[in-house]
C-alpha positions in Angstrom: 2.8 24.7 31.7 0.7 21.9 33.1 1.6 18.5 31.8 -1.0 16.3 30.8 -1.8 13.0 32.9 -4.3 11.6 34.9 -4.5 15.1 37.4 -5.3 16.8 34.3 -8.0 14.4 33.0 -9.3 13.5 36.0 -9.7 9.8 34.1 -12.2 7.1 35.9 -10.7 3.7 36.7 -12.8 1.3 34.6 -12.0 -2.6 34.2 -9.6 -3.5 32.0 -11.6 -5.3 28.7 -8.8 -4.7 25.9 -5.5 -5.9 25.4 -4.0 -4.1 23.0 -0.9 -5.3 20.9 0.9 -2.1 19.8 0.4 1.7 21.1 1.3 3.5 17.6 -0.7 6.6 16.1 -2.9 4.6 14.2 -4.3 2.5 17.4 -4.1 5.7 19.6 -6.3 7.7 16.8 -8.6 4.8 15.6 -9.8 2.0 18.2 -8.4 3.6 21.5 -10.7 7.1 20.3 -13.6 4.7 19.7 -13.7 3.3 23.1 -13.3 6.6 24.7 -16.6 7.8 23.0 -18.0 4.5 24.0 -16.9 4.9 27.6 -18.5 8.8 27.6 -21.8 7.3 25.9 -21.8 5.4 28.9 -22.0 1.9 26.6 -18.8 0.3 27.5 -17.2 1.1 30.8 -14.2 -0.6 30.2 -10.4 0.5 29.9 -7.4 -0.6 27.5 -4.0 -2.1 29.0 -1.4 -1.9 25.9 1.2 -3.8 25.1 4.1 -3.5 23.2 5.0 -5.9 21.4 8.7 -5.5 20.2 11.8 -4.2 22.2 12.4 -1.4 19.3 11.1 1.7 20.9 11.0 3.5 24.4 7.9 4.0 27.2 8.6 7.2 28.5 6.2 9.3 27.3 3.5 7.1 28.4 4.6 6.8 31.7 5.3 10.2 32.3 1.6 11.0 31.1 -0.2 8.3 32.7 -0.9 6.8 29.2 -3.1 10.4 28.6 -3.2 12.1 25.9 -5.3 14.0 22.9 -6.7 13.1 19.2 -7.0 16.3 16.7 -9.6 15.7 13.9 -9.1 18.0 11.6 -10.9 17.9 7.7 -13.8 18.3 6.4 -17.6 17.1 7.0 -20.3 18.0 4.8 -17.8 20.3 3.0 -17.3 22.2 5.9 -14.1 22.7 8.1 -14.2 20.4 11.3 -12.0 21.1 13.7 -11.9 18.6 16.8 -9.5 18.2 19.8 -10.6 15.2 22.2 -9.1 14.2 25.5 -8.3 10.4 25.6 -8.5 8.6 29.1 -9.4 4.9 27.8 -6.0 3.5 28.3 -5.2 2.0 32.0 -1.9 1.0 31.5 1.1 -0.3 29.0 3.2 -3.0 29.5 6.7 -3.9 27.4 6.6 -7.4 27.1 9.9 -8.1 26.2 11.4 -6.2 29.6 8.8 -7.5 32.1 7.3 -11.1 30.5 5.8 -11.7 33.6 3.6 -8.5 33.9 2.8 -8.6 30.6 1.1 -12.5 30.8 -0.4 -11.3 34.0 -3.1 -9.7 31.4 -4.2 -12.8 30.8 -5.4 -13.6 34.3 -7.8 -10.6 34.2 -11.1 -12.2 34.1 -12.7 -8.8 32.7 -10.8 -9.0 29.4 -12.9 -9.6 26.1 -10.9 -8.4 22.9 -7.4 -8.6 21.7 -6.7 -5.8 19.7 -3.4 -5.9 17.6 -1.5 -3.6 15.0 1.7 -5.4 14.3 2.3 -4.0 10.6 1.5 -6.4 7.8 4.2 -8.7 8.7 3.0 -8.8 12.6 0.7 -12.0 11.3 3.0 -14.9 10.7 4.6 -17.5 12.3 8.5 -17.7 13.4 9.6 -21.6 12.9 12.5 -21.1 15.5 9.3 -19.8 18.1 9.5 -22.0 21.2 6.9 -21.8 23.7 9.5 -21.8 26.6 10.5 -18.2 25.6 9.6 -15.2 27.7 8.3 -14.0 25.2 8.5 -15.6 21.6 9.1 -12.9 18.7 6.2 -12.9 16.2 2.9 -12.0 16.9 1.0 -14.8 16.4 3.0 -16.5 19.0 2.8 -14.6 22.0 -0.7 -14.5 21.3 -0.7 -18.2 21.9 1.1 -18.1 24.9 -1.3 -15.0 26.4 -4.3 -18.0 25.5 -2.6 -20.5 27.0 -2.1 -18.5 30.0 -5.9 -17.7 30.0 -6.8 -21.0 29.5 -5.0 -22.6 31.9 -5.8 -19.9 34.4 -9.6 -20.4 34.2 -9.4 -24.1 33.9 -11.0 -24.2 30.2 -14.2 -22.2 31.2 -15.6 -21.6 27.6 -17.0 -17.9 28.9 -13.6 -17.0 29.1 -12.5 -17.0 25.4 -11.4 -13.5 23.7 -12.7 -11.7 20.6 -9.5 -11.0 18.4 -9.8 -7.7 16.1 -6.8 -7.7 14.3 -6.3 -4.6 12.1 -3.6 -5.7 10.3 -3.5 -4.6 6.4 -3.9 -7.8 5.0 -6.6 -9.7 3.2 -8.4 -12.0 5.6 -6.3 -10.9 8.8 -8.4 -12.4 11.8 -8.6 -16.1 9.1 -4.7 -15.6 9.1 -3.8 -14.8 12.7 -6.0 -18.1 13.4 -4.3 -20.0 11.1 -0.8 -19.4 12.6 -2.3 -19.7 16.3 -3.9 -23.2 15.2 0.4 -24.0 13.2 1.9 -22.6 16.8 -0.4 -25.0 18.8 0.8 -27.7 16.9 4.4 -26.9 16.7 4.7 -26.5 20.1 2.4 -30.1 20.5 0.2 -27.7 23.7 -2.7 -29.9 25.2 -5.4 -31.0 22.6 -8.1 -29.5 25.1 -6.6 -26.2 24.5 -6.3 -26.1 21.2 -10.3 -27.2 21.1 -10.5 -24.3 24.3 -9.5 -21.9 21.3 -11.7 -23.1 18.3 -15.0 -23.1 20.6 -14.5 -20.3 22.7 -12.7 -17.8 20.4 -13.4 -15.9 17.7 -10.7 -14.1 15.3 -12.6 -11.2 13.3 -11.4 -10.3 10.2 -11.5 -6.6 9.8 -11.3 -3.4 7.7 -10.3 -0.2 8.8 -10.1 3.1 6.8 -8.9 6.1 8.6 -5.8 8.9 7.6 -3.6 9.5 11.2 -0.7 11.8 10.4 0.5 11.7 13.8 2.2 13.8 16.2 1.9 17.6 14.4 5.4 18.1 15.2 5.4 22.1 13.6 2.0 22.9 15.6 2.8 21.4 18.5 3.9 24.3 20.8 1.5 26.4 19.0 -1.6 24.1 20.9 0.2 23.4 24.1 0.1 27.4 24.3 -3.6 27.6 23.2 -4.5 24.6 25.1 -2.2 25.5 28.4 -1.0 21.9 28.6 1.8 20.2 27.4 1.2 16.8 25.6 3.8 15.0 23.6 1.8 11.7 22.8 -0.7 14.5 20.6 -2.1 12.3 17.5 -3.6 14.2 14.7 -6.5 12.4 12.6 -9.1 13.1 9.7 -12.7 13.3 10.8 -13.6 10.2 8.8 -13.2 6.4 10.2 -14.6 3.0 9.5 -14.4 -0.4 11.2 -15.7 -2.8 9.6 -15.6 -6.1 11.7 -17.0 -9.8 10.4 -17.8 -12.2 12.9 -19.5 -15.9 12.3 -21.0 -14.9 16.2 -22.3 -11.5 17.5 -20.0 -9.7 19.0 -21.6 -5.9 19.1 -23.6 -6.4 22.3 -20.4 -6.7 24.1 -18.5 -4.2 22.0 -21.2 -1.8 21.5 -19.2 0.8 19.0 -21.6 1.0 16.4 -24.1 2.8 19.0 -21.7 4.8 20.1 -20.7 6.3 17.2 -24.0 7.1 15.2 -24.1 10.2 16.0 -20.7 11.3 14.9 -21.0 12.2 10.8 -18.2 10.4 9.1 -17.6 7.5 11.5 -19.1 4.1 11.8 -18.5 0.7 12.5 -19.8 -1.9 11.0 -20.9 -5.5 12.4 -21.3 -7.6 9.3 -21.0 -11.8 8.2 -19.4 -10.4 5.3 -17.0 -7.9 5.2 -15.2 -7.8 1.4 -18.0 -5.7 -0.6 -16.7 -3.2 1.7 -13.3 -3.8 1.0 -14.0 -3.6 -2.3 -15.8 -0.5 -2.4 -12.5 0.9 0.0 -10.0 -0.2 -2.9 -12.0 0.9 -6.1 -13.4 3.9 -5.0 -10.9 5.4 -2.1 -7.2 3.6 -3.5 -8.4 3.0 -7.6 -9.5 6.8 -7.7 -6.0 7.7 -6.1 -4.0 5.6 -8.4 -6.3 6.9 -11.5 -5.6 10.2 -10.7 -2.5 10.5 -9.1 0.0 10.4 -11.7 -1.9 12.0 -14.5 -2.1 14.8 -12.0 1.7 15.0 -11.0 2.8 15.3 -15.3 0.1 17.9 -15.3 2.1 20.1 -12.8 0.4 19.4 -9.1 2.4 17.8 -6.2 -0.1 17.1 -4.1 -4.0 15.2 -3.4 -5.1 18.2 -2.5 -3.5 20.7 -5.3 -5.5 17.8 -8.0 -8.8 18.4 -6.3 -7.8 22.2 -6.8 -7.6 22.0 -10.5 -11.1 21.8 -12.6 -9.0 19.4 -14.8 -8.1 16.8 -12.9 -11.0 17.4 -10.3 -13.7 16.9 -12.9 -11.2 13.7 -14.2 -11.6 11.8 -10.8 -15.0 12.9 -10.3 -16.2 11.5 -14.0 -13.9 8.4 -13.4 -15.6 7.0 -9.8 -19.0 7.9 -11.0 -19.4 6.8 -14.3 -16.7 3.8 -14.3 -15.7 2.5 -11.4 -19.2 2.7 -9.2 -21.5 1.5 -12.1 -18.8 -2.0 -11.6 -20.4 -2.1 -7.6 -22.6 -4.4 -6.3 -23.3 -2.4 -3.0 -27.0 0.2 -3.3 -25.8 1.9 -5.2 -26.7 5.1 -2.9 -24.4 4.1 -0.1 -21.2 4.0 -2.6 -22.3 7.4 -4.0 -22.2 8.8 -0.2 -18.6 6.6 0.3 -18.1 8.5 -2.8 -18.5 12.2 -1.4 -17.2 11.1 1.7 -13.7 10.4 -0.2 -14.1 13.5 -2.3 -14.1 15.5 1.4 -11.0 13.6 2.3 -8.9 14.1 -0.8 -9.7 18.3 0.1 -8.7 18.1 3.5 -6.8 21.4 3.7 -4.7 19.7 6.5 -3.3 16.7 4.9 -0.2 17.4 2.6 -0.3 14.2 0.7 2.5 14.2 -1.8 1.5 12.6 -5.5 5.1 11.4 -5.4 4.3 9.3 -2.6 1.4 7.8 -4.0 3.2 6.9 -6.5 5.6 4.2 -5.2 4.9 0.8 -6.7 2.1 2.0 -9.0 2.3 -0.6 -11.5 0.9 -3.0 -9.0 -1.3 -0.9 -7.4 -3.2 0.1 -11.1 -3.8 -4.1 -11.6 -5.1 -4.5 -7.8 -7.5 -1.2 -7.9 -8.3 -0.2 -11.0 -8.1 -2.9 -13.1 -11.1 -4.6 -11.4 -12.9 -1.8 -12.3 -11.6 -2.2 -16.2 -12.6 -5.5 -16.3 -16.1 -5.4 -15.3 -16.6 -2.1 -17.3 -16.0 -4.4 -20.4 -18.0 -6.9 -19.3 -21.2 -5.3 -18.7 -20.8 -1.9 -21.8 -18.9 -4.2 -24.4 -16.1 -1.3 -24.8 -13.6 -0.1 -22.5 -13.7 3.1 -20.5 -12.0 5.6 -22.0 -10.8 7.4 -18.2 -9.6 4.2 -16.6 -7.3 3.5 -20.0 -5.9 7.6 -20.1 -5.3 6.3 -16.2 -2.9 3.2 -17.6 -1.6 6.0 -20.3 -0.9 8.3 -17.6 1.6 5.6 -15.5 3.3 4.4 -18.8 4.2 7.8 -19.3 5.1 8.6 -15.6 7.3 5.6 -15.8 9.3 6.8 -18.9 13.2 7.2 -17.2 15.6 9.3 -18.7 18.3 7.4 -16.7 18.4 4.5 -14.5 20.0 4.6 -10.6 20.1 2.5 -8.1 16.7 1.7 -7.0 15.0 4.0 -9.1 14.6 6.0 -12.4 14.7 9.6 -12.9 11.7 11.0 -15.2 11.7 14.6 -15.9 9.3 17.0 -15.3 8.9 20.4 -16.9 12.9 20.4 -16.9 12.7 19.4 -13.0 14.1 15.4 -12.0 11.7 12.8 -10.0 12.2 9.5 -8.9 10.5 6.9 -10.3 10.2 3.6 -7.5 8.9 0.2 -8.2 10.2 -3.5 -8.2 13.6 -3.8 -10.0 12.3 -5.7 -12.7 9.4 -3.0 -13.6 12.0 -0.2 -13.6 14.1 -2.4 -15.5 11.4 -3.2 -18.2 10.8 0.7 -18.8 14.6 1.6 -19.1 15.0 -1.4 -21.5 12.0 0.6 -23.5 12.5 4.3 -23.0 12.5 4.5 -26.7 10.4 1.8 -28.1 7.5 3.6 -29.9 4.0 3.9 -28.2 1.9 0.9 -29.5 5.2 -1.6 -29.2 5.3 -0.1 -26.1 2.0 -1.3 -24.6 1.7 -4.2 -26.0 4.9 -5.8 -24.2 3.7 -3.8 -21.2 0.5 -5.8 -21.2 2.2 -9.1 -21.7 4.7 -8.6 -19.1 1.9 -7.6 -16.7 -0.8 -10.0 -17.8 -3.0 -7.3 -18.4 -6.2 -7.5 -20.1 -5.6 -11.3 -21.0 -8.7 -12.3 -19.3 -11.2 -9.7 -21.6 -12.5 -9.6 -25.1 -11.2 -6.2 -25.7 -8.0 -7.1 -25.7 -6.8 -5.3 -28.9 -9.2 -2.9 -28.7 -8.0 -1.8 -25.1 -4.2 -1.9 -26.2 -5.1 0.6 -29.1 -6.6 3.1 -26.9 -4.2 3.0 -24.4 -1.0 3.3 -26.9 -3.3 5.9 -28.3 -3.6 8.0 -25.5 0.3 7.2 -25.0 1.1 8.9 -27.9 -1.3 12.1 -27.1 0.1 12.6 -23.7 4.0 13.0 -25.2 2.7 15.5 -27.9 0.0 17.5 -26.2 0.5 16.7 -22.8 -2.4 15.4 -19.9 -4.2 18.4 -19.5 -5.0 19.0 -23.3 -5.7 15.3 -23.7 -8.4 15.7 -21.0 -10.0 18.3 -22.7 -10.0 17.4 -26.2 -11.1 14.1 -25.3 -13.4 15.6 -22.6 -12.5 13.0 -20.1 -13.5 15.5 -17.0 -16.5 16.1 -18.3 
């Protein structure tokens, strides 16, 4: 069987214009994909050189494919199966920085180079006090970006042209503000020329981003099933959902250079977004997409399904979600209100991906903090515009006191039961220790220290009235159970 590489894909040699700080699935499916439509729209013409950035982990595969390799999109778009399998030839090269420094800061020297791309994992973006800039390289992030600018800098003698676009797509709140702020603390640790630090603040710009795409990786049980079909072997195979977004803010323009909002137009269920202001879009992301998975999610596992797509397979819990996004969390929006209904379907598409086996379990992990971050948002505005509180969100809260109820406490976790069958139940110690301490308090008790421990609700009028229902629906869910609450109370319909 042929092996895939650069004889395969007959790749073009373009100029290098990305760095790219990690070469994981999600970079691989997400921004390396991008370019490669941008390269074939003819819009870019430039190549990726990737580095990585820690020593953990092993090049092979890369090198023995030339850095070639495929994305599978597989889902649904406009309700209909979508089946994709794309060749990817927009990476040059990959560089471990850690084995060869000196390769690796020879990037920096490449006078085509515009962006910094960079997936560390949300602790990629701080700073290391015991950093030096004498090391080859330093360990965090943030500073061996420093010492790739400085290299730059120094390289083009302060030319202001020269100054890079960071896109970090780190999952943290501000990332670009961030990654600047602990480039502007290294700089001054390290006490690095006062030109170069005013090199940085005039000539570079540090985007913060969001990006919303499921990658599930390499498909592992299908694998030798498509090298078959295919007749080429490729073990760096990344498997994706059809739907993407990139949303970039940037106080300067930046899409005439990075043109990948062109590029992708045409392709249903991917954009990117240039915009001065990028959190309405995160907010729509964590209401709509994360608050209707944490609303659902655990009301749907004590109704009997395991999985995302097993909920949108029951009417029940279907209509539930459904009633939830439309008629309480989207009326809470300020974006038209048409584009959060079509974020809306869009969602609904990816919850019924037929290849995505998302266990409810998983969701699950941490929930308590998750229900105050994404739904309770949604809770509070409800109250504040309607004067009452929605009834779907509070069966939600109901749902995870429930869920949370442990029949005995192990290390780490609790065990809840299940129609006779054992879970796990993970959160912070101190939650887990809460519920065990008040397995058998009764419902309304119950809630009420809940809501004090949590803080919940403290900043509403509806403070009582919100406790009531919730305790209320507590004590339905342990006699009737969810899906009879849900339909006496028609609360999917």
């Amino acid at each position: 069987m042929e092996l895939l590489n650069r004889n395969y894909t007959h790749a073009k040699k373009r100029p290098v214009k990305i760095v790219q700080f990690g070469e994981g699935n999600f970079l691989r499916a997400f921004v390396d994909y991008m370019v490669d439509i941008a390269n074939e729209e003819n819009m870019f013409d430039g190549s990726i050189a990737i580095v990585k950035p820690i020593s953990y982990g092993k090049l092979d595969l890369f090198e023995k494919q030339e850095c070639q390799y495929s994305v599978l999109l597989r889902g649904l778009v406009d309700k209909e199966e979508y089946i994709e399998k794309r060749m990817i030839t927009s990476i040059d090269s990959i560089y471990d920085c850690t084995a060869d420094y000196t390769s690796y800061l020879s990037l920096a020297r490449i006078e085509t180079v515009k962006c910094i791309v960079s997936n560390t994992t949300e602790a990629g973006i701080k700073c290391d006090e015991n950093d030096k800039f004498e090391d080859k390289p330093a360990k965090s992030y943030p500073a061996k970006l420093t010492q790739f600018l400085y290299e730059r800098a120094e390289t083009f003698s302060y030319d202001y042209t020269k100054g890079l676009v960071m896109l970090p797509v780190e999952l943290i709140d501000n990332n670009g503000d961030e990654l600047k702020k602990c480039v502007y603390e290294t700089i001054d640790k390290w006490n690095l020329k006062p030109e170069f630090k005013k090199w940085v603040k005039e000539s570079c710009i540090f985007a913060n981003t969001l990006v919303d795409r499921i990658v599930t990786g390499y498909p592992r049980n299908e694998s030798e099933t498509i090298w078959q079909q295919e007749g080429v072997q490729d073990e760096l195979m990344v498997a994706t959902e059809p739907f993407a977004l990139w949303v970039i803010e940037s106080d300067k323009p930046i899409n005439e250079e990075f043109p990948l909002d062109k590029a992708l137009e045409n392709k249903k269920g991917m954009s990117v977004i240039f915009t001065d202001n990028h959190k309405p879009y995160k907010q729509r992301k964590v209401r709509i997409l994360n608050g209707a998975h944490t609303s659902f999610s655990l009301a749907s596992y004590l109704s009997g399904n395991d999985t995302v797509l097993d909920s949108m397979n029951d009417p029940i819990i279907f209509g539930f979600m459904n009633k939830t996004i439309n008629e309480e969390i989207i009326p809470t929006l300020d974006l038209p209100r048409e584009d959060l209904l079509d974020f809306a379907n869009q969602v609904e598409g990816r919850f019924k991906n037929p290849f995505i086996r998302h266990e409810l379990l998983s969701i699950s992990l941490n929930s308590v903090s998750k229900w105050k971050a994404r739904c309770y948002p949604s809770v509070k505005q409800y109250i504040e515009k309607n004067h009452e509180i929605p009834k779907r969100l509070s069966f939600s809260l109901a749902a995870l006191i429930c869920f949370y109820h442990g029949i005995r406490k192990e290390t780490g976790y609790l065990v809840g039961i299940r129609n006779e069958n054992e879970y796990k139940i993970q959160d912070d110690q101190d939650i887990l220790d809460f519920f065990y301490e008040n397995k058998d308090t009764e419902s309304l008790e119950l809630v009420k220290c809940f809501v004090n421990k949590t803080n919940l609700f403290d900043d509403v009028e509806l403070k009582d009235e919100s406790i009531n229902q919730i305790s209320k629906y507590v004590t339905d869910i342990k006699l009737k159970g969810i899906t009879e609450c849900i339909k006496e109370d028609k609360l999917h319909e």
